[in-house]
C-alpha positions as CSV (number, residue, x, y, z in Angstrom):
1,X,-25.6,-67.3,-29.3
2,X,-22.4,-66.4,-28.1
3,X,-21.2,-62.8,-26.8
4,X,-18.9,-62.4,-30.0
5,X,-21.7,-63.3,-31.7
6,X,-24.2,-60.9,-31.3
7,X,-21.6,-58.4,-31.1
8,X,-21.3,-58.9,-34.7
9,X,-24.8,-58.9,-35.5
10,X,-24.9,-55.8,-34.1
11,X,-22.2,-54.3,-36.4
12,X,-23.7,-55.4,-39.5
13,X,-27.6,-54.2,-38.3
14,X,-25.4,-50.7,-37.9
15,X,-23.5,-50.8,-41.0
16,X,-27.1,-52.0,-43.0
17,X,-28.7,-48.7,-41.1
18,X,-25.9,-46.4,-41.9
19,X,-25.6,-47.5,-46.1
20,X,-29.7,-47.0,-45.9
21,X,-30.4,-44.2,-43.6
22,X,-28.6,-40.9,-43.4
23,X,-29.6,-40.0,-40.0
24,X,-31.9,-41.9,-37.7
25,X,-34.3,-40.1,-35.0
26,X,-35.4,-42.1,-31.9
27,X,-37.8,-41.0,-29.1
28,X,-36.6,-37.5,-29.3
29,X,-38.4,-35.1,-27.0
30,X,-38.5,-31.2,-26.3
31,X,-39.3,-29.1,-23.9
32,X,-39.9,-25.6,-24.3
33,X,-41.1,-23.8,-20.8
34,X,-43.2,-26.8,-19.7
35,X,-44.6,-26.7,-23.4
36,X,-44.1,-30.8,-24.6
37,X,-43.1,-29.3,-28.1
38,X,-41.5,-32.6,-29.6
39,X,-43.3,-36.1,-28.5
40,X,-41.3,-39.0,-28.8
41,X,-40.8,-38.3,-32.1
42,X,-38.9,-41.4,-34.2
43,X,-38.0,-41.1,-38.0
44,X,-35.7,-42.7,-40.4
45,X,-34.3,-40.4,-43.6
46,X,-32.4,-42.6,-46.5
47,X,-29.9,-41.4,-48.0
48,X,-30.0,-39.4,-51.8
49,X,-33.6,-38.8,-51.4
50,X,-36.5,-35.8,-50.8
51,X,-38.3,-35.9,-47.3
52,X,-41.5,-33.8,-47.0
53,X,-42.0,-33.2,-43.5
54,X,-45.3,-31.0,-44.0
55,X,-47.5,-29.8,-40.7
56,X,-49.2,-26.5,-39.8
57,X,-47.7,-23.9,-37.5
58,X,-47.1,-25.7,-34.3
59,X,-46.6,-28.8,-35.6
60,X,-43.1,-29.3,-34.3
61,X,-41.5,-29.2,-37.7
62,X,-39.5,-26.4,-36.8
63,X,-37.9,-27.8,-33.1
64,X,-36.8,-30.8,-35.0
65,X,-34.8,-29.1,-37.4
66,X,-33.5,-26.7,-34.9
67,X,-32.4,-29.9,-33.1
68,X,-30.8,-31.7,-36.3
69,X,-29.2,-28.5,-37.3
70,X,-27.5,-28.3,-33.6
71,X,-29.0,-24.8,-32.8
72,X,-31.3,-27.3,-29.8
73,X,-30.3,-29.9,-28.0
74,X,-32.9,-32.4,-27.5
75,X,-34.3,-33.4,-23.6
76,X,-34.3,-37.3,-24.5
77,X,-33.8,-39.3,-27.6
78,X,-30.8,-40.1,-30.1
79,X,-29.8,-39.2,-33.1
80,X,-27.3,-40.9,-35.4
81,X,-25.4,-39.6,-38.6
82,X,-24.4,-42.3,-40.7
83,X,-25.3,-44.9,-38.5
84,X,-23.1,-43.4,-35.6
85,X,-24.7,-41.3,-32.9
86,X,-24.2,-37.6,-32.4
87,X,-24.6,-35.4,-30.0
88,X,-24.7,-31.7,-31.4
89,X,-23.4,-29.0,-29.3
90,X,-23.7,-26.3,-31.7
91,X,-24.7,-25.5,-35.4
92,X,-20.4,-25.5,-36.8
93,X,-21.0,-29.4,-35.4
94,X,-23.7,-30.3,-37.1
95,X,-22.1,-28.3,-40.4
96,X,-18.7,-29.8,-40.2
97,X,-20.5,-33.4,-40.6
98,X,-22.4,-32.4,-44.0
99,X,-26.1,-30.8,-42.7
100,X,-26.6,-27.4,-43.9
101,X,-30.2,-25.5,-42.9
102,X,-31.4,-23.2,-45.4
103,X,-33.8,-21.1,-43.2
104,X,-37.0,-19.1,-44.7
105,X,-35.1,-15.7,-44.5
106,X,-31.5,-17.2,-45.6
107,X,-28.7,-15.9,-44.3
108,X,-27.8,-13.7,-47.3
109,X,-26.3,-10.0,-47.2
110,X,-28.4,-8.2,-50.4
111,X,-26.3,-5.5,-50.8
112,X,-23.3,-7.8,-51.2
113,X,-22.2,-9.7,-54.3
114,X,-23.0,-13.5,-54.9
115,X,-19.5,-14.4,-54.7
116,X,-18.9,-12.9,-51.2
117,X,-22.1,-14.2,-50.0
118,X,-21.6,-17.8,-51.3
119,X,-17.6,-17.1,-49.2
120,X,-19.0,-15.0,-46.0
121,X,-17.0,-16.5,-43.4
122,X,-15.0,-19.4,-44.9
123,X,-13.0,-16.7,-47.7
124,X,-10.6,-17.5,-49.6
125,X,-7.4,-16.2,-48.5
126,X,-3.7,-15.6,-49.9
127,X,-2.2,-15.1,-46.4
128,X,-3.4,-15.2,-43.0
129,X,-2.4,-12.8,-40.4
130,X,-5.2,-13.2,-37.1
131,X,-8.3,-12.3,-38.5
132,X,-6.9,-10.0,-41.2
133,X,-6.1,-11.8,-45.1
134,X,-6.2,-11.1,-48.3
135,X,-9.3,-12.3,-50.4
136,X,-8.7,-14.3,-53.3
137,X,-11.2,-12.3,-55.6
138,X,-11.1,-14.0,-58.8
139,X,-10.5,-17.3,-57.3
140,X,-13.8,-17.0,-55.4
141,X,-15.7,-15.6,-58.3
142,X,-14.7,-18.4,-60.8
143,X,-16.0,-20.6,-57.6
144,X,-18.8,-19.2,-57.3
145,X,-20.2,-19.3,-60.8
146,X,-19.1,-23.2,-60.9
147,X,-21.1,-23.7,-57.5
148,X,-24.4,-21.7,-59.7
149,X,-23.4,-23.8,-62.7
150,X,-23.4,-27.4,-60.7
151,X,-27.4,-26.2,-59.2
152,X,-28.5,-25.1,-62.9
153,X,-28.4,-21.3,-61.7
154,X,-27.2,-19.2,-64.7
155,X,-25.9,-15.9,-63.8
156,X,-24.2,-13.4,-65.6
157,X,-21.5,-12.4,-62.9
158,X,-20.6,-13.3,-59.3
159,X,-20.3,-9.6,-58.8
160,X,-23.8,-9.0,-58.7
161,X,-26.1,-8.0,-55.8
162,X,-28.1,-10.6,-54.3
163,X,-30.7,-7.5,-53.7
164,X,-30.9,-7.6,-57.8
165,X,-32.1,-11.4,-57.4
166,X,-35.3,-12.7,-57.4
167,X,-36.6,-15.1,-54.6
168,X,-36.1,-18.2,-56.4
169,X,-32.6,-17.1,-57.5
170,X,-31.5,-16.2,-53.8
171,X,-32.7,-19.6,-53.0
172,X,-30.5,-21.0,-55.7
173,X,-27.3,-18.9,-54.2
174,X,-27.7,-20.4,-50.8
175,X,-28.1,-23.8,-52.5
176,X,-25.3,-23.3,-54.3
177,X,-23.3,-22.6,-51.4
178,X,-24.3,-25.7,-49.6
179,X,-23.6,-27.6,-52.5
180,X,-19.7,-25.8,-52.7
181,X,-18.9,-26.8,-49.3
182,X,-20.1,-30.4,-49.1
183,X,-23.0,-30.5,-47.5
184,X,-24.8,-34.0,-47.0
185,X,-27.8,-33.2,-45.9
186,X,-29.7,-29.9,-47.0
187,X,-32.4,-29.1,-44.8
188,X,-35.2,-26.4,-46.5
189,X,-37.1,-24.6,-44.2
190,X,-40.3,-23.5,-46.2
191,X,-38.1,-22.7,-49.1
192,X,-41.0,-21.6,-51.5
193,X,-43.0,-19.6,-49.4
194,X,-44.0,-16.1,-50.3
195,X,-42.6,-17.6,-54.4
196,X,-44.4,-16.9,-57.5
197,X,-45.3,-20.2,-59.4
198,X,-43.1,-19.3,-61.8
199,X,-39.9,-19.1,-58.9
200,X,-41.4,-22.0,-57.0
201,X,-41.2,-24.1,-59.9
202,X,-37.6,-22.8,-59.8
203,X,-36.8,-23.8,-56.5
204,X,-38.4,-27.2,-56.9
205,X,-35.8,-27.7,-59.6
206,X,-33.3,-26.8,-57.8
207,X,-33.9,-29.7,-55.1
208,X,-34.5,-32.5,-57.6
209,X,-30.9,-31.4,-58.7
210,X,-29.7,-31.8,-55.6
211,X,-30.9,-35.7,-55.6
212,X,-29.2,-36.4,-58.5
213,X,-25.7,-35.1,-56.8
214,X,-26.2,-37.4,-54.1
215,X,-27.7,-35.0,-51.9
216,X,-29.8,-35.8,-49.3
217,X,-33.0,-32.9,-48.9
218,X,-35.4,-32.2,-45.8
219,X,-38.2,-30.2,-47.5
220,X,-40.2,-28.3,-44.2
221,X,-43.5,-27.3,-45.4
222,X,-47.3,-26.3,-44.5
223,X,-47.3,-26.6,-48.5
224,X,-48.3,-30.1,-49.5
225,X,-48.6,-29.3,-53.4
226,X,-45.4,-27.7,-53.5
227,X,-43.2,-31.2,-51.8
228,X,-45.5,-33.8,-53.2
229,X,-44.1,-33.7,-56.9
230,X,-40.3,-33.7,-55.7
231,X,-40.6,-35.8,-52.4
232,X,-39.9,-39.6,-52.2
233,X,-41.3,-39.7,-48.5
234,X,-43.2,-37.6,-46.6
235,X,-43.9,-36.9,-43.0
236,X,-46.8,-35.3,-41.3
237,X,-46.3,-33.8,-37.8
238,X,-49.2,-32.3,-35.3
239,X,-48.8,-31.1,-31.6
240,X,-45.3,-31.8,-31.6
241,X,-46.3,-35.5,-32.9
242,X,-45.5,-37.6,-36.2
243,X,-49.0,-38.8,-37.3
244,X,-47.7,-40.4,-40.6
245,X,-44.5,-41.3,-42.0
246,X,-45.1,-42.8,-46.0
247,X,-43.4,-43.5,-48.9
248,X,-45.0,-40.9,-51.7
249,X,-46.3,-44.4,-53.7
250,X,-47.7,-45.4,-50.5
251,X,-49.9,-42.7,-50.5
252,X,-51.6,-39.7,-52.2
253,X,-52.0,-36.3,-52.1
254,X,-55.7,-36.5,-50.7
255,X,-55.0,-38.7,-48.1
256,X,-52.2,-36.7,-47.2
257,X,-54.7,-33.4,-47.0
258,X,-57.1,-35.5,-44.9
259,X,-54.5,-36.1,-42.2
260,X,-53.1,-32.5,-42.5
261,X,-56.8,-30.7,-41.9
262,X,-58.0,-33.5,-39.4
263,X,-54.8,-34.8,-37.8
């Protein structure tokens, strides 16, 4: 086979990859103070679909979406983004591409409105003097209320404390955000934990939304019950390792347990 040849090979295996998979990980490895914390961890994530990635404390779920969400770098390995490989330097990278992490305690101010919270930091601005503009209020609030609206989250003002929120309903806000500015990927770090049934179930709803809006969902979780009924694939990490990587009709929720307790 000729040179020009299997260079085009090679551009159509990419293209295939990047119109299935969202972001590829290969052989990715971590280090924390001689700790191996990530072991040659590989994984695939296709696009406009729900990946549980469930595992106790420990497990390594949480270095590998530090490292997908920029805030890490990884030792060794590659990561690519639509079939093209990145190399994150910071969090504002990995966010100007589409992935968006949702940590356990969001980033949410209670004692300030929806509005401003769905806007901290990217407001809306008549003018722009430095640092110093003025806010476009109402265009923000009508914003924000669409960006509830497009998640199912129905409010009665953008003006209200977040601290008058439930949990499920602050989980909905930052969605909604995510969901206003673009985001691609949506990352969950145990999004239901410390939830009622009731707001779990509200949650849960919220990220089967999301799949229908093209959005692509990393559901982290020591909660099997709560990602089975939404995921499409899940993945089970111990010791910093992947020990299973299925489609859900591949599997089943027992089998899943079994590796969980004796992985």
């Amino acid at each position: 086979m000729k040179l020009s040849q299997i260079q085009a090979v090679r551009v159509q295996w990419r293209t295939k990859m990047s119109n299935e998979n969202i972001i590829e990980c290969k052989d990715l490895n971590k280090y924390y103070s001689g700790v191996h914390a990530l072991k040659n961890l590989s994984l695939k994530i296709k696009k406009d679909s729900v990946v549980g990635l469930i595992g106790d404390n420990g497990a390594g779920k949480s270095t590998l979406i530090k490292i997908l969400s920029g805030a890490h770098a990884p030792d060794s390995g590659h990561i690519y983004f639509e079939g093209n490989e990145v190399k994150f330097k910071s969090t504002k990278e990995a966010m100007n591409l589409g992935i968006e992490t949702i940590y356990q305690y969001s980033a949410l101010i209670p004692q300030m409105s929806i509005a401003r919270n769905i806007f901290i930091g990217r407001e809306q601005t008549t003018f722009s003097l430095g640092s110093i503009g003025l806010m476009k209020t109402k265009s923000m609030d009508k914003a924000a209320m669409d960006a509830l609206n497009d998640v199912e989250l129905h409010l009665r003002s953008p003006d209200t404390p977040v601290n008058q929120l439930s949990g499920g309903e602050r989980q909905g806000v930052v969605i909604a955000r995510a969901m206003y500015f673009k985001s691609k990927v949506l990352i969950l770090d145990e999004p239901t934990n410390h939830l009622s049934v009731k707001e779990t179930n509200k949650v849960l709803r919220f990220v089967e939304g999301l799949k229908k809006q093209g959005v692509t969902s990393i559901f982290i979780t020591h909660n099997l019950s709560h990602v089975y009924p939404i995921a499409d694939h899940l993945c089970v990490m111990a010791r910093g390792e992947k020990i299973a990587d299925l489609a859900k009709e591949d599997t089943n929720i027992d089998e899943l347990t079994d590796l969980l307790v004796n992985g």
